[in-house]
N, C-alpha and C positions, 0 to 999 in steps of 0.2 A: 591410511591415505588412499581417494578415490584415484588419481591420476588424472579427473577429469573434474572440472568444476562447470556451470550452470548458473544462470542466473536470467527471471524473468520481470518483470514488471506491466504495471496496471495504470490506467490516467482515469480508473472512473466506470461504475455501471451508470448508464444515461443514454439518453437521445442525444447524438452527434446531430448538428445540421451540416449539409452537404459542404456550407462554407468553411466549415471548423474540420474537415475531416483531415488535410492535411496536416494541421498543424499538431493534430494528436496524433498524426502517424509517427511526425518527426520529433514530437515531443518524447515519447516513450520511445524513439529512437538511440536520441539524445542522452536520456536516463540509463539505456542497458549501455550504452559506448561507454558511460561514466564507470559503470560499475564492472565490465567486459576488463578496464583497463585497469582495475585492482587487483581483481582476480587472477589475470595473465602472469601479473608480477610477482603471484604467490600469497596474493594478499588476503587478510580474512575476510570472511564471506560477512562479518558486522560491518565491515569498512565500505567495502562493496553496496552494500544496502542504503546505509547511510548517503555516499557519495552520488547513488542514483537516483535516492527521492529528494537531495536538494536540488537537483539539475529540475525534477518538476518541481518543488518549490518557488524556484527562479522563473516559471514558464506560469504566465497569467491564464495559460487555455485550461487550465485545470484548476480543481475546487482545493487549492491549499496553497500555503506560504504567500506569494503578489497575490495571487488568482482567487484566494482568499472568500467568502460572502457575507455578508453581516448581518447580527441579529438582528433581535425587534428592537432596542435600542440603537441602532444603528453604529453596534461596533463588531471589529472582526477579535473573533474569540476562536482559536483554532487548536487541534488535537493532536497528538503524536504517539508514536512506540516504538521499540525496538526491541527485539529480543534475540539473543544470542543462542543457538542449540546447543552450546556445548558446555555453558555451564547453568542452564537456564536461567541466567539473570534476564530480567526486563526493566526498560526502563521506559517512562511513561508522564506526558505534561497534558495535562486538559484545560481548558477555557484560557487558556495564556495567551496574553495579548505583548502586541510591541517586538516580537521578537522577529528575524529575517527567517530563520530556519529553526522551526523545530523537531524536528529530525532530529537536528543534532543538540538541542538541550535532551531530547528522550536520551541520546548516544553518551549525553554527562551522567545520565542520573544513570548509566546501568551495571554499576557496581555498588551503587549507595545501597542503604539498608532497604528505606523508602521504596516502593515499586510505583508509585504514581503521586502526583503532585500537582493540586489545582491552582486556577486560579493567579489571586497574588503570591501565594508562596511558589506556584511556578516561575513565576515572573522574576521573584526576588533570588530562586538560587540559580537563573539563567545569569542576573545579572551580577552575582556573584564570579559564577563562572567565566565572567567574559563573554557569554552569549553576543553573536552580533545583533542588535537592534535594529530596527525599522517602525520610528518615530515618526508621523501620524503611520496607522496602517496603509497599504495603498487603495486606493479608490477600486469600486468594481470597476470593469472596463465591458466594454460592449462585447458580445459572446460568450460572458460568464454567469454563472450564476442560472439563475431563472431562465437567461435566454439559450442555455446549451440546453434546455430540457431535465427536469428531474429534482427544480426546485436546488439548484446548487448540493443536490445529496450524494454527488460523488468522491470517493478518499480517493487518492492515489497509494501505492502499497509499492512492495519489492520481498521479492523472497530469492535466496542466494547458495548455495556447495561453493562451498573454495576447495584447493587441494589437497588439504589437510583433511578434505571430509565433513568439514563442521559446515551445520547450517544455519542461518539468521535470517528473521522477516520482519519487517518494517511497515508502518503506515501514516500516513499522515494528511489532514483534512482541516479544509476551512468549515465546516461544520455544515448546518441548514439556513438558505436566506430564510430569514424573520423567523427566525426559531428565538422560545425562551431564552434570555442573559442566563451563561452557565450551565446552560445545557450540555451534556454530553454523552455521545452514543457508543457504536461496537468499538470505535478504531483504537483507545488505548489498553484496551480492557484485553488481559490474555486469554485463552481460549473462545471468545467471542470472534472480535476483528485480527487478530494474528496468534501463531503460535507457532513455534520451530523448536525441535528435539532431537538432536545426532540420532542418527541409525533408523528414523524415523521419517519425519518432512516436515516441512515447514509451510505455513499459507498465509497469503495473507485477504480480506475481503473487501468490500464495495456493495453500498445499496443501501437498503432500511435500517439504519443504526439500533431502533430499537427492537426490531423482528430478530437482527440478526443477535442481538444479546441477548435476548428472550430466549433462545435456539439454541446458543454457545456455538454457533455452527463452526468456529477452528475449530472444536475440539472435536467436532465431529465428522471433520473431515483427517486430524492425525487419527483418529480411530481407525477411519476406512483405510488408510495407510498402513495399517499394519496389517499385511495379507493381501493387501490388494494396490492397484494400477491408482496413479493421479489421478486421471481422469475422470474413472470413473466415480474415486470420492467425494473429486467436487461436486457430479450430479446427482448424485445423491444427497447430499449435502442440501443442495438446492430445491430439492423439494420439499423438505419444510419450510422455504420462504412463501413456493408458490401455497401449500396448506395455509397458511395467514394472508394470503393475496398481497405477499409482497415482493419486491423484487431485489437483485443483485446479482453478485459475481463475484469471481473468486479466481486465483493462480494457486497452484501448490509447488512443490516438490520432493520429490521421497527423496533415501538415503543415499540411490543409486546415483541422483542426476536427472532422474523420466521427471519429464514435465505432465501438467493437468493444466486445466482451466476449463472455466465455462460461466454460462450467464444465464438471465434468464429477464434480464434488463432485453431493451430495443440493440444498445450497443454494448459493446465493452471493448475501452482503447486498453491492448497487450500488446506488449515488443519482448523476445526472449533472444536467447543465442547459447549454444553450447558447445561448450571445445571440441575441437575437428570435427563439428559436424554443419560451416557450410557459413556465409553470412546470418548478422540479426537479420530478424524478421518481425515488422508490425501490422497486426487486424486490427480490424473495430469490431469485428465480430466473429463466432466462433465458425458462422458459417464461412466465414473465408475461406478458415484453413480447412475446413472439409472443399470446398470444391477446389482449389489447388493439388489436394494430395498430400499438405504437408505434415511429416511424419515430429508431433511434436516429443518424441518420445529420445 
């Protein structure tokens, strides 16, 4: 047991426009309060994760669950994951359409045998489980998509310590506007778009779906975790996106609780907070918290 838990979250590598920036301040606000108030109560750092990226699921300023963007057929086909560090189960839906949160079908499937499920057999054992639905999907809405910058290519993620020590990272994405039907990139895919390992860290990322799978770059930023700071794994990490001339970002966590992140996108909307050390706090970019001073560590 750490004594202390942690938990950070992501809305997206992208170009924010100036009119969108609050609302992804308060969006990824919103998500760490979600997950802040599982944690406090003891609760596990899966729950926590879960709890914070349906809060962005429910907020259209971001690229997944309402906020959703649609393929070239003109439907929303959207991705998820979750993986738990303690026993490394993952659970994983890709191209699944009609459902409100999928967060939380990944959250059903992560004790099944299965670690990913596309498609209609996503569909079919959300609605087996009771999944809540969201019949048509919702419409884009004006500042999503194409018009926040980035071609709708941003996931939102969560990566979490409970008290028990155990760590969990989550991701979840309306995909690419007018990308292939059934396409699918880094976010459900483990060591790509997320990965978390007790004693280790957890990550989750954002950006070029298919650089970043190319790359595996979770797995190579739990590598830099071992023996070395958050921070500096994710930028390292990040330079092989810039070697393919693509972009993104990423949040970590080691076993201790130190936070990481970084980018290499125009923005990156991140909200974190960790016990007794002070209120959440959300940037759009990394440069914030360097010129405040704030110690994300």
């Amino acid at each position: 047991m750490t004594g202390r838990w942690a938990i950070v979250v992501h809305g997206g590598a992208k170009s924010i426009d100036p009119a969108q920036a609050e609302a992804n301040r308060c969006g990824c606000l919103a998500a760490v309060a979600a997950g802040q108030a599982v944690l406090e109560a003891g609760g596990a750092a899966v729950d926590a994760v879960e709890a914070a990226i349906r809060v962005l699921e429910d907020d259209p300023t971001f690229n997944a669950g309402r906020g959703s963007v649609r393929n070239a057929a003109g439907d929303v086909e959207m991705d998820a994951a979750l993986m738990d560090g303690q026993t490394l189960d993952l659970g994983g839906v890709a191209a699944i359409r009609g459902v409100r949160h999928p967060i939380t079908v990944a959250r059903l499937m992560l004790r099944e045998d299965p670690v990913l499920l596309v498609a209609d057999g996503a569909r079919t054992f959300a609605a087996e489980r009771g999944a809540e639905r969201c019949d048509p999907p919702a419409p884009m809405l004006p500042g999503n998509g194409a018009g926040r910058g980035g071609a709708g290519r941003d996931t939102v993620g969560c990566v979490a310590l409970d008290l028990q020590g155990h760590l969990a990272a989550g991701t979840s994405t309306g995909g690419l506007e007018g990308c292939a039907v059934g396409r699918v990139g880094d976010s459900p895919l483990p060591g790509c778009g997320l990965y978390a390992e007790d004693g280790v860290g957890a990550v989750s990322f954002s950006g070029d779906g298919e650089a970043i799978a190319r790359t595996m770059l979770a797995s190579r930023v739990v590598r830099g975790l071992e023996g070395g700071d958050p921070d500096s794994a994710v930028e390292r990490a990040l330079v092989r996106l810039v070697s393919l001339g693509a972009d993104g970002g990423a949040i970590a966590l080691d076993g201790a609780g130190r936070i990481g992140w970084n980018h290499n996108s125009r923005n990156f909307a991140v909200g974190y907070v960790v016990s007794g050390a002070g209120d959440a706090r959300a940037f759009l970019a990394k440069a914030e918290e360097r010129e405040i001073g704030q110690d994300a560590g």
